[in-house]
Wavefront OBJ file of the C-alpha trace (Angstrom):
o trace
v -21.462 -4.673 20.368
v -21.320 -3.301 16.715
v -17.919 -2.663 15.277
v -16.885 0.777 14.474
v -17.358 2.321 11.122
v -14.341 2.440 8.900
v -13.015 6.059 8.291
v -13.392 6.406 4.712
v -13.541 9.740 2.426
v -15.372 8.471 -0.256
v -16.347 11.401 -2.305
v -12.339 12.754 -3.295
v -9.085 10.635 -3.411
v -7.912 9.540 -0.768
v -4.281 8.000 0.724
v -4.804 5.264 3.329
v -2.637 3.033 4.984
v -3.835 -0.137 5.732
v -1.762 -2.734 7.728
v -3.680 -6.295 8.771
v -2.322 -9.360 11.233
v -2.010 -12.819 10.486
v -4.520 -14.879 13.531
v -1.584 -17.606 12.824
v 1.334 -18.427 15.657
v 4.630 -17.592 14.783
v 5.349 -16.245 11.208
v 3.223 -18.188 8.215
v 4.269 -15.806 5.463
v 7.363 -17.559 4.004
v 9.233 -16.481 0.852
v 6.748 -17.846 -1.488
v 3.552 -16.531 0.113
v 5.188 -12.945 -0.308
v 5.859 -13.425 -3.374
v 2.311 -14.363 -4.114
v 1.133 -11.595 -2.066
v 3.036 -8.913 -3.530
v 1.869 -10.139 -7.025
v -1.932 -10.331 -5.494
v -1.607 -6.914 -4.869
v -0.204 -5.710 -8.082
v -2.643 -7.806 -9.614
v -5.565 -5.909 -7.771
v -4.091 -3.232 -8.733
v -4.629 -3.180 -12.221
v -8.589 -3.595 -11.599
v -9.426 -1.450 -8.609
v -9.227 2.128 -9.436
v -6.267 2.680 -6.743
v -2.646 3.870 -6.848
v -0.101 2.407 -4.809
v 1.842 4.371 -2.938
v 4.196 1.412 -0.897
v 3.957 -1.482 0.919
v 6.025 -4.221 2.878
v 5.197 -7.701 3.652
v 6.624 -8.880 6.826
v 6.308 -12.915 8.198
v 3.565 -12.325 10.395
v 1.962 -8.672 8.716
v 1.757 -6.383 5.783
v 1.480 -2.706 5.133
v -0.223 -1.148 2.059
v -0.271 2.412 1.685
v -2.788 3.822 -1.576
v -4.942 6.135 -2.977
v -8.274 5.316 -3.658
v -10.070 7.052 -6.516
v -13.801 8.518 -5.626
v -16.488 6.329 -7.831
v -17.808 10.046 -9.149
v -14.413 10.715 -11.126
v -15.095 7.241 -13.042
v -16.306 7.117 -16.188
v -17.785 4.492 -17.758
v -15.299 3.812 -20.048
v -12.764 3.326 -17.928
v -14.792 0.346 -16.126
v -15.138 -1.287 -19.023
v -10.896 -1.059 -19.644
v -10.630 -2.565 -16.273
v -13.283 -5.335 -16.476
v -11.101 -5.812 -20.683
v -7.871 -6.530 -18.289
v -9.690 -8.432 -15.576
v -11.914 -10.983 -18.741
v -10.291 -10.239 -21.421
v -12.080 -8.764 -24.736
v -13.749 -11.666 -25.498
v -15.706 -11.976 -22.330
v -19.551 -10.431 -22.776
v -19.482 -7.082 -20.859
v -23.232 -5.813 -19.853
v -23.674 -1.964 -19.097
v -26.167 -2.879 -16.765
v -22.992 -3.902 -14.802
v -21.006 -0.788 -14.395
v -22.877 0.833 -11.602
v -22.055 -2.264 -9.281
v -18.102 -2.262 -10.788
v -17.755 1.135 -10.104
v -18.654 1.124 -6.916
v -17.179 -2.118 -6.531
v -13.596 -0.991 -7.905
v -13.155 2.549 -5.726
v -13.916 0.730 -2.545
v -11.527 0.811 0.085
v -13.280 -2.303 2.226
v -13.872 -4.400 -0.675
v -10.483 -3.814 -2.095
v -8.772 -4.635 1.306
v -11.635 -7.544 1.581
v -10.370 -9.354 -1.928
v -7.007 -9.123 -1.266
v -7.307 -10.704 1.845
v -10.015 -13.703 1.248
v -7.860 -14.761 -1.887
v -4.362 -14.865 -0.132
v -6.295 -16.845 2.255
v -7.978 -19.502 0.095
v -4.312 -19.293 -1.606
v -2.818 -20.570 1.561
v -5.357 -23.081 2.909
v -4.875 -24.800 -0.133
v -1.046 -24.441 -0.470
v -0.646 -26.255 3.404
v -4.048 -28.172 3.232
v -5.499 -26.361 5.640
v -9.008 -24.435 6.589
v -10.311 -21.640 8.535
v -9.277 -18.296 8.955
v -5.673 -16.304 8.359
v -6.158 -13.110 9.015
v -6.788 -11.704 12.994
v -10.337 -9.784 12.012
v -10.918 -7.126 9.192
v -7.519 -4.548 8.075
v -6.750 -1.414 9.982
v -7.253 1.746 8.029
v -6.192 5.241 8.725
v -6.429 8.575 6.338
v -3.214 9.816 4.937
v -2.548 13.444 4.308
v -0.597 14.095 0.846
v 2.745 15.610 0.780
v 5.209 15.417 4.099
v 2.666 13.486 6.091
v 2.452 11.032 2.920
v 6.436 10.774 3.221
v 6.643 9.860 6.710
v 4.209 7.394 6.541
v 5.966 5.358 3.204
v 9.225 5.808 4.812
v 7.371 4.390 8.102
v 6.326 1.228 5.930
v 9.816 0.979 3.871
v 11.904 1.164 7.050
v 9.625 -2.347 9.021
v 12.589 -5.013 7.709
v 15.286 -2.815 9.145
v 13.914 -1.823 12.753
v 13.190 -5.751 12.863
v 17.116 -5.898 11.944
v 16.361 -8.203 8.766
v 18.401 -5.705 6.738
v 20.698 -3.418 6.681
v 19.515 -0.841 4.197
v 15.567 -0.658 3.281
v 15.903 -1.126 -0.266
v 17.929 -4.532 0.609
v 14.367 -6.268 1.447
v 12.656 -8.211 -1.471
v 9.383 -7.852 -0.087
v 8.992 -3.746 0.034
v 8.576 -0.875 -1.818
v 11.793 0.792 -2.099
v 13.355 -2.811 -2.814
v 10.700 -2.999 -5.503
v 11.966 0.387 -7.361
v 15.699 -0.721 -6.496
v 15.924 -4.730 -7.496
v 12.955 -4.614 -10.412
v 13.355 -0.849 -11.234
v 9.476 -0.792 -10.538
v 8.679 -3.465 -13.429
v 5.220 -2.967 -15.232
v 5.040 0.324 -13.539
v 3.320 -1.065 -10.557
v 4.220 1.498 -7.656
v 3.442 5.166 -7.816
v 6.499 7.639 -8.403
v 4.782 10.009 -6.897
v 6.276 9.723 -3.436
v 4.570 12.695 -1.596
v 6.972 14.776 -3.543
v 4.428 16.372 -6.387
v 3.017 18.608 -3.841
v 6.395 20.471 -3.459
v 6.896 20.554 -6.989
v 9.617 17.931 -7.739
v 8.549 17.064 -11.149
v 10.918 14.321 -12.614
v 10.196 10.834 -11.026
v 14.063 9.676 -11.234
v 15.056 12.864 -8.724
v 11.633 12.227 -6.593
v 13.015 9.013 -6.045
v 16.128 9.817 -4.984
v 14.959 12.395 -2.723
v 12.613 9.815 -1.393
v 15.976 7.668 -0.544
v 17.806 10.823 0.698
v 14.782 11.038 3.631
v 15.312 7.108 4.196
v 18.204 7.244 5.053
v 18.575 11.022 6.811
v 14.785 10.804 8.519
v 15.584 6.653 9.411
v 19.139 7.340 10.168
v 19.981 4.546 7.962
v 23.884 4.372 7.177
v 25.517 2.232 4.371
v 27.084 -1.282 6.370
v 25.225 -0.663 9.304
v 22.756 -3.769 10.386
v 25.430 -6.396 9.309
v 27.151 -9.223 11.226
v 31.276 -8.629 11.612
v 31.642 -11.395 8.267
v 29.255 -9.385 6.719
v 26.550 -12.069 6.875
v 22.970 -11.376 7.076
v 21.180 -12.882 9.998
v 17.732 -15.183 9.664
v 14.393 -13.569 9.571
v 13.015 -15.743 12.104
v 16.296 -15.353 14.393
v 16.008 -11.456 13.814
v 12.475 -11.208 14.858
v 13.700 -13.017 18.054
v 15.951 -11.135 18.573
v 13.954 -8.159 18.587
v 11.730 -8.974 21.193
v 14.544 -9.785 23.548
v 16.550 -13.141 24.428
v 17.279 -14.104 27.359
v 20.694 -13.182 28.978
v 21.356 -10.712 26.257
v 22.712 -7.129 26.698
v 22.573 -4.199 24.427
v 24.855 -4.587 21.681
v 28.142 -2.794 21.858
v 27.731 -1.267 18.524
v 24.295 0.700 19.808
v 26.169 2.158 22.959
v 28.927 3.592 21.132
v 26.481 5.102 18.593
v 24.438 6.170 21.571
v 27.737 7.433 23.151
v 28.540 9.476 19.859
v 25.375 11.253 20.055
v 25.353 12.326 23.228
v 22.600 10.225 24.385
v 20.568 12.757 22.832
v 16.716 12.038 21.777
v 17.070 13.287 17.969
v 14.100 13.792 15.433
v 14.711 10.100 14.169
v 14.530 8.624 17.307
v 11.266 10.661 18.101
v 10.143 9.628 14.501
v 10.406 6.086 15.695
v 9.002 5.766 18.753
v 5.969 7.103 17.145
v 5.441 4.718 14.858
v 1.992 3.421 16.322
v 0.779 6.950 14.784
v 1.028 5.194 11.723
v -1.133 2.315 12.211
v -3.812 3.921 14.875
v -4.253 7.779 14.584
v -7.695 7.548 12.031
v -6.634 10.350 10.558
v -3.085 12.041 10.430
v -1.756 15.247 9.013
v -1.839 18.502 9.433
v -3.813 19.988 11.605
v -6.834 21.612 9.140
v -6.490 18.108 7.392
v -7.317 16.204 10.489
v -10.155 18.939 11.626
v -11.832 18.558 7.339
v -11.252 14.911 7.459
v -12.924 14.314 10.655
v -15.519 16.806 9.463
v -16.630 14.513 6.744
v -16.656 11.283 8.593
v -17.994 12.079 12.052
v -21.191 10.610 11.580
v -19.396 6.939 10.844
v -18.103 7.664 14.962
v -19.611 6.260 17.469
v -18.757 8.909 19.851
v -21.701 11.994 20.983
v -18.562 14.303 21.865
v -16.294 16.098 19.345
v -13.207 15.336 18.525
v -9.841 17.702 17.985
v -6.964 17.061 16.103
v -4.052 15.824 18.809
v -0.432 17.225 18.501
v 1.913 14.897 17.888
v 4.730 15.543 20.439
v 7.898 15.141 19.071
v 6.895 15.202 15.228
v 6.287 19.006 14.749
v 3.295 19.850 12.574
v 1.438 16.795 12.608
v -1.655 15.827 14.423
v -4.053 12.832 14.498
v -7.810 12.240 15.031
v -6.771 9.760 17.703
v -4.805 10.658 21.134
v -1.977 7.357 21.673
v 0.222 6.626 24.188
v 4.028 6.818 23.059
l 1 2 3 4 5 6 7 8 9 10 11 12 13 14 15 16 17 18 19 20 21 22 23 24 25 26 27 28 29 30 31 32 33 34 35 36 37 38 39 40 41 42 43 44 45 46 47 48 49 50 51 52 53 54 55 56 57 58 59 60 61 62 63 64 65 66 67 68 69 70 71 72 73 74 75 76 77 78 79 80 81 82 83 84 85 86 87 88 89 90 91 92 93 94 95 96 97 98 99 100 101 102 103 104 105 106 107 108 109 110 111 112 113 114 115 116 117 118 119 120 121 122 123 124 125 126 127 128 129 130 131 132 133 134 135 136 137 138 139 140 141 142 143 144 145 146 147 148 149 150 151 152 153 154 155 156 157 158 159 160 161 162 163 164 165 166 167 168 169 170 171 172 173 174 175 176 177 178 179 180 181 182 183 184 185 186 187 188 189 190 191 192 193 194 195 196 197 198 199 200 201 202 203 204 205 206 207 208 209 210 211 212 213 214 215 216 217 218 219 220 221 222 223 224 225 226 227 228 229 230 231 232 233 234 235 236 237 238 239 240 241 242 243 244 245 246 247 248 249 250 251 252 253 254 255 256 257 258 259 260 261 262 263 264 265 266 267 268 269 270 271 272 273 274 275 276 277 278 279 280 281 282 283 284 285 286 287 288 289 290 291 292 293 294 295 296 297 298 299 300 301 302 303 304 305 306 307 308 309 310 311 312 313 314 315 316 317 318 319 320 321 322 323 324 325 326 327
Protein backbone atom coordinates (compact mmCIF):
# COMPACT_ATOMS: atom_id res chain seq x y z
CA UNK A 1 0.00 0.00 0.00
CA UNK A 2 1.34 3.52 -1.02
CA UNK A 3 2.24 5.86 1.77
CA UNK A 4 0.31 8.96 2.26
CA UNK A 5 1.25 12.21 0.72
CA UNK A 6 2.99 14.67 2.96
CA UNK A 7 0.84 17.82 3.77
CA UNK A 8 2.84 20.48 2.36
CA UNK A 9 1.78 24.24 1.30
CA UNK A 10 4.23 24.82 -1.12
CA UNK A 11 3.21 27.93 -2.86
CA UNK A 12 3.37 30.58 0.57
CA UNK A 13 5.47 30.14 3.81
CA UNK A 14 4.75 27.87 5.77
CA UNK A 15 5.43 26.77 9.79
CA UNK A 16 5.73 22.99 10.25
CA UNK A 17 6.63 20.94 12.96
CA UNK A 18 8.38 18.02 12.28
CA UNK A 19 9.32 15.45 15.03
CA UNK A 20 11.07 11.88 13.77
CA UNK A 21 11.97 8.49 16.01
CA UNK A 22 15.10 6.84 16.36
CA UNK A 23 14.35 2.67 15.00
CA UNK A 24 17.25 2.16 17.81
CA UNK A 25 16.43 0.40 21.47
CA UNK A 26 16.80 2.44 24.30
CA UNK A 27 18.19 6.04 23.86
CA UNK A 28 21.30 6.32 21.12
CA UNK A 29 21.42 10.11 21.15
CA UNK A 30 24.09 10.82 23.82
CA UNK A 31 25.57 14.25 24.61
CA UNK A 32 27.77 14.36 21.67
CA UNK A 33 25.32 13.23 18.98
CA UNK A 34 23.11 16.31 20.15
CA UNK A 35 25.54 18.35 19.94
CA UNK A 36 26.25 17.32 16.41
CA UNK A 37 22.69 17.36 15.66
CA UNK A 38 21.87 20.66 16.86
CA UNK A 39 24.89 22.02 14.83
CA UNK A 40 23.54 19.80 11.66
CA UNK A 41 20.61 21.68 11.88
CA UNK A 42 21.96 25.12 12.21
CA UNK A 43 24.21 24.18 9.60
CA UNK A 44 21.20 23.34 7.19
CA UNK A 45 20.00 26.17 8.12
CA UNK A 46 22.14 28.53 6.60
CA UNK A 47 21.52 26.76 3.03
CA UNK A 48 17.87 25.83 2.92
CA UNK A 49 15.74 28.81 2.60
CA UNK A 50 13.98 28.05 6.16
CA UNK A 51 13.64 29.86 9.49
CA UNK A 52 13.76 28.14 12.62
CA UNK A 53 11.34 28.61 14.86
CA UNK A 54 12.56 25.86 17.92
CA UNK A 55 13.53 22.61 18.44
CA UNK A 56 14.61 19.99 21.19
CA UNK A 57 16.61 16.94 20.89
CA UNK A 58 15.64 14.30 23.25
CA UNK A 59 17.75 10.61 23.65
CA UNK A 60 15.53 8.71 21.62
CA UNK A 61 13.65 11.86 19.33
CA UNK A 62 13.79 15.38 18.11
CA UNK A 63 11.40 18.17 17.38
CA UNK A 64 11.99 20.92 14.75
CA UNK A 65 9.55 23.50 14.32
CA UNK A 66 10.25 26.06 10.87
CA UNK A 67 9.13 27.99 8.24
CA UNK A 68 9.74 27.05 4.92
CA UNK A 69 10.04 29.74 2.25
CA UNK A 70 7.86 29.07 -1.17
CA UNK A 71 10.57 28.49 -4.19
CA UNK A 72 8.45 31.50 -6.12
CA UNK A 73 9.68 34.24 -3.50
CA UNK A 74 13.43 33.15 -4.43
CA UNK A 75 15.40 34.97 -6.48
CA UNK A 76 18.19 33.97 -8.14
CA UNK A 77 20.51 35.81 -6.37
CA UNK A 78 19.84 34.66 -3.31
CA UNK A 79 20.65 30.90 -4.50
CA UNK A 80 23.70 31.79 -5.53
CA UNK A 81 24.50 33.51 -1.68
CA UNK A 82 23.49 30.20 -0.34
CA UNK A 83 25.35 27.83 -2.72
CA UNK A 84 28.72 31.08 -1.81
CA UNK A 85 28.14 29.77 2.02
CA UNK A 86 27.58 26.12 1.21
CA UNK A 87 31.25 26.10 -1.63
CA UNK A 88 32.63 28.92 -0.90
CA UNK A 89 33.42 31.76 -3.68
CA UNK A 90 35.88 29.96 -5.27
CA UNK A 91 33.80 26.99 -6.20
CA UNK A 92 32.42 27.29 -10.12
CA UNK A 93 28.67 28.15 -9.76
CA UNK A 94 26.57 27.27 -13.15
CA UNK A 95 23.12 29.13 -13.65
CA UNK A 96 21.98 26.22 -15.29
CA UNK A 97 21.90 25.00 -11.62
CA UNK A 98 19.56 27.28 -9.85
CA UNK A 99 16.29 25.87 -10.95
CA UNK A 100 17.23 22.41 -9.26
CA UNK A 101 18.73 24.53 -5.92
CA UNK A 102 15.78 26.36 -5.66
CA UNK A 103 13.61 23.86 -5.60
CA UNK A 104 16.00 21.86 -3.83
CA UNK A 105 16.52 24.52 -0.89
CA UNK A 106 12.50 25.41 -0.12
CA UNK A 107 11.72 21.77 0.21
CA UNK A 108 10.28 20.59 3.24
CA UNK A 109 11.01 16.57 2.42
CA UNK A 110 14.38 17.10 1.18
CA UNK A 111 15.31 19.39 3.97
CA UNK A 112 13.96 16.90 6.64
CA UNK A 113 15.59 14.04 4.21
CA UNK A 114 19.38 15.67 4.55
CA UNK A 115 19.23 16.25 7.93
CA UNK A 116 18.37 12.93 8.66
CA UNK A 117 20.65 10.67 6.13
CA UNK A 118 23.76 12.78 7.37
CA UNK A 119 23.17 12.39 11.22
CA UNK A 120 22.86 8.89 10.22
CA UNK A 121 26.03 8.24 8.20
CA UNK A 122 27.46 10.55 11.19
CA UNK A 123 26.58 7.87 13.63
CA UNK A 124 27.26 4.60 11.78
CA UNK A 125 30.58 5.76 11.50
CA UNK A 126 31.04 7.25 15.03
CA UNK A 127 29.96 3.43 16.67
CA UNK A 128 31.06 1.39 13.52
CA UNK A 129 27.95 0.48 12.68
CA UNK A 130 25.42 0.14 9.46
CA UNK A 131 21.89 0.24 8.55
CA UNK A 132 19.24 2.41 9.41
CA UNK A 133 18.60 5.09 12.52
CA UNK A 134 15.71 6.59 12.00
CA UNK A 135 12.00 4.52 12.43
CA UNK A 136 10.72 5.53 8.62
CA UNK A 137 10.46 9.11 7.05
CA UNK A 138 9.69 12.49 9.77
CA UNK A 139 6.21 13.40 10.81
CA UNK A 140 5.02 16.71 9.53
CA UNK A 141 2.09 18.79 10.47
CA UNK A 142 1.09 22.60 9.30
CA UNK A 143 1.48 25.25 11.88
CA UNK A 144 -0.75 28.25 12.05
CA UNK A 145 1.25 31.65 12.87
CA UNK A 146 0.60 33.57 15.93
CA UNK A 147 -1.07 31.75 19.25
CA UNK A 148 -1.24 28.40 17.54
CA UNK A 149 2.63 28.98 16.61
CA UNK A 150 3.16 29.66 20.52
CA UNK A 151 1.62 26.65 21.79
CA UNK A 152 3.26 24.51 19.61
CA UNK A 153 7.18 26.00 20.49
CA UNK A 154 6.24 26.03 24.03
CA UNK A 155 4.94 22.28 23.31
CA UNK A 156 8.58 21.47 21.93
CA UNK A 157 10.56 23.69 24.69
CA UNK A 158 8.65 22.11 27.58
CA UNK A 159 9.71 17.82 26.24
CA UNK A 160 12.96 17.79 28.90
CA UNK A 161 10.74 18.93 31.72
CA UNK A 162 7.48 16.66 31.37
CA UNK A 163 10.27 13.82 31.01
CA UNK A 164 11.50 15.42 34.51
CA UNK A 165 15.18 15.96 33.05
CA UNK A 166 14.88 19.57 34.23
CA UNK A 167 13.50 21.72 36.23
CA UNK A 168 13.01 24.85 34.19
CA UNK A 169 12.94 24.57 30.14
CA UNK A 170 15.62 26.86 29.48
CA UNK A 171 17.89 24.55 31.93
CA UNK A 172 18.18 21.88 28.90
CA UNK A 173 21.30 22.22 26.58
CA UNK A 174 19.70 20.60 23.82
CA UNK A 175 16.48 23.10 23.17
CA UNK A 176 15.46 26.18 22.02
CA UNK A 177 14.81 28.32 24.88
CA UNK A 178 18.19 26.89 26.44
CA UNK A 179 19.72 27.96 23.15
CA UNK A 180 18.54 31.83 23.56
CA UNK A 181 19.31 31.48 27.46
CA UNK A 182 23.00 29.63 27.70
CA UNK A 183 24.40 30.98 24.02
CA UNK A 184 22.15 34.13 23.87
CA UNK A 185 21.14 32.65 20.37
CA UNK A 186 24.91 32.73 18.98
CA UNK A 187 25.24 33.42 15.12
CA UNK A 188 21.64 34.32 15.18
CA UNK A 189 20.54 30.85 14.50
CA UNK A 190 16.86 30.71 16.00
CA UNK A 191 14.10 33.01 14.93
CA UNK A 192 13.02 35.86 17.49
CA UNK A 193 10.04 35.89 16.10
CA UNK A 194 8.22 33.65 18.54
CA UNK A 195 4.57 33.83 17.21
CA UNK A 196 4.58 37.21 18.79
CA UNK A 197 4.87 39.59 15.42
CA UNK A 198 1.36 38.88 14.63
CA UNK A 199 0.16 40.72 17.82
CA UNK A 200 2.45 43.41 17.28
CA UNK A 201 5.27 42.95 19.86
CA UNK A 202 7.97 44.51 17.93
CA UNK A 203 11.30 44.39 19.98
CA UNK A 204 12.80 40.79 20.02
CA UNK A 205 14.32 41.21 23.74
CA UNK A 206 10.44 41.78 25.16
CA UNK A 207 9.09 38.94 22.56
CA UNK A 208 11.34 36.82 24.28
CA UNK A 209 10.46 37.42 27.50
CA UNK A 210 6.91 37.20 26.83
CA UNK A 211 7.68 33.94 25.17
CA UNK A 212 9.19 32.83 28.79
CA UNK A 213 6.26 34.50 30.65
CA UNK A 214 3.81 31.76 28.59
CA UNK A 215 6.47 28.93 29.56
CA UNK A 216 6.20 29.18 32.56
CA UNK A 217 2.27 30.51 33.13
CA UNK A 218 0.83 28.15 30.01
CA UNK A 219 3.48 25.01 31.35
CA UNK A 220 2.95 25.87 34.91
CA UNK A 221 6.59 25.83 35.30
CA UNK A 222 7.75 27.31 38.81
CA UNK A 223 11.39 28.33 39.73
CA UNK A 224 12.95 25.03 42.07
CA UNK A 225 10.34 22.86 41.09
CA UNK A 226 11.65 19.41 39.28
CA UNK A 227 14.68 19.16 41.73
CA UNK A 228 15.80 16.41 44.14
CA UNK A 229 15.65 17.63 48.14
CA UNK A 230 19.94 18.28 47.75
CA UNK A 231 19.11 20.06 44.87
CA UNK A 232 20.67 17.47 42.54
CA UNK A 233 19.54 16.83 39.12
CA UNK A 234 18.55 13.30 38.37
CA UNK A 235 20.04 11.12 35.16
CA UNK A 236 18.44 11.35 31.82
CA UNK A 237 18.26 7.77 31.40
CA UNK A 238 16.92 7.28 35.16
CA UNK A 239 14.33 10.16 34.42
CA UNK A 240 13.00 8.64 31.32
CA UNK A 241 12.46 5.52 33.55
CA UNK A 242 11.01 6.99 35.70
CA UNK A 243 8.49 8.39 33.57
CA UNK A 244 7.13 5.42 32.26
CA UNK A 245 6.59 3.97 35.68
CA UNK A 246 8.82 1.69 38.11
CA UNK A 247 7.75 -0.83 39.72
CA UNK A 248 6.47 -0.46 43.38
CA UNK A 249 6.45 3.26 43.04
CA UNK A 250 3.65 5.65 44.18
CA UNK A 251 2.90 9.14 43.17
CA UNK A 252 5.26 11.43 44.59
CA UNK A 253 4.24 13.35 47.64
CA UNK A 254 5.18 16.61 46.18
CA UNK A 255 2.42 16.07 43.11
CA UNK A 256 -0.46 15.29 45.70
CA UNK A 257 0.01 18.25 47.69
CA UNK A 258 0.18 20.39 44.51
CA UNK A 259 -2.82 18.44 43.34
CA UNK A 260 -4.35 19.02 46.84
CA UNK A 261 -3.65 22.90 46.51
CA UNK A 262 -5.54 23.08 43.40
CA UNK A 263 -8.39 21.53 44.21
CA UNK A 264 -7.93 18.61 42.08
CA UNK A 265 -9.10 20.83 39.50
CA UNK A 266 -8.39 20.08 35.57
CA UNK A 267 -6.83 23.69 34.72
CA UNK A 268 -5.97 25.02 31.12
CA UNK A 269 -2.30 23.67 31.62
CA UNK A 270 -3.23 20.43 32.46
CA UNK A 271 -5.71 20.33 29.42
CA UNK A 272 -2.76 21.91 27.39
CA UNK A 273 -0.83 18.82 28.26
CA UNK A 274 -2.75 16.07 27.82
CA UNK A 275 -3.13 17.27 24.36
CA UNK A 276 0.07 17.19 23.38
CA UNK A 277 -0.35 14.39 20.61
CA UNK A 278 -2.18 17.47 18.74
CA UNK A 279 1.15 18.55 18.23
CA UNK A 280 2.71 15.75 16.53
CA UNK A 281 -0.57 14.20 14.61
CA UNK A 282 -3.34 16.81 13.81
CA UNK A 283 -1.98 17.56 9.81
CA UNK A 284 -3.00 20.71 10.18
CA UNK A 285 -3.72 22.85 13.41
CA UNK A 286 -5.04 26.31 14.02
CA UNK A 287 -7.77 28.12 13.81
CA UNK A 288 -10.55 27.03 12.44
CA UNK A 289 -10.59 29.03 8.72
CA UNK A 290 -6.78 28.07 8.82
CA UNK A 291 -7.45 24.41 9.06
CA UNK A 292 -10.62 24.64 6.47
CA UNK A 293 -7.79 26.98 3.66
CA UNK A 294 -5.05 24.67 4.53
CA UNK A 295 -6.88 21.57 3.90
CA UNK A 296 -8.34 23.35 0.89
CA UNK A 297 -5.00 23.48 -0.78
CA UNK A 298 -3.77 20.05 -0.02
CA UNK A 299 -6.78 17.77 -0.37
CA UNK A 300 -5.79 16.29 -3.44
CA UNK A 301 -2.32 14.89 -1.66
CA UNK A 302 -5.35 12.79 0.70
CA UNK A 303 -6.11 9.70 0.09
CA UNK A 304 -9.53 9.97 1.39
CA UNK A 305 -12.97 10.40 -1.34
CA UNK A 306 -14.86 12.12 1.74
CA UNK A 307 -14.28 15.69 3.04
CA UNK A 308 -12.77 16.59 5.81
CA UNK A 309 -13.75 19.41 8.69
CA UNK A 310 -11.67 21.09 10.94
CA UNK A 311 -12.10 19.14 14.60
CA UNK A 312 -12.47 21.24 17.86
CA UNK A 313 -10.01 20.77 20.10
CA UNK A 314 -11.77 20.13 23.47
CA UNK A 315 -10.16 21.68 26.13
CA UNK A 316 -7.86 24.18 24.07
CA UNK A 317 -10.49 26.84 23.06
CA UNK A 318 -10.12 28.14 19.51
CA UNK A 319 -8.10 25.62 17.98
CA UNK A 320 -8.95 22.88 15.63
CA UNK A 321 -7.06 20.23 13.59
CA UNK A 322 -7.46 18.47 10.20
CA UNK A 323 -7.18 15.23 12.15
CA UNK A 324 -9.81 13.91 14.94
CA UNK A 325 -7.30 12.12 18.05
CA UNK A 326 -8.07 10.45 20.93
CA UNK A 327 -6.98 12.38 24.23
Amino acid sequence: MPRSARIVNPDEPAVYHIMSRTALDGFPLGDVEKDFLVDLIRRLSRIYFVEIFGYTIMSNHFHLLLRMLPEKSISDEDVKKHYERLYGKDKIFLEGQIPFLKHKWTSLSKFGKELKQTFTRYYNKRHSRSGFFWGGRFKSLIVEKGETLINCLAYIDLNPVRAGLVAKPEDYRWNSIGYHAQQKNRGDFLSLDFGLKEFGVLESAERLRLYRKFLYEAGAIKKGEGRSEKGEKRSEKGEERNVKGGKGKGIERKIVERERKKGYRITRTDRFLFRTRYFTDSGIIGSKDFVRQQYLLVRDLLQSDKEKKPKPISGLKGLYSLKRLTE
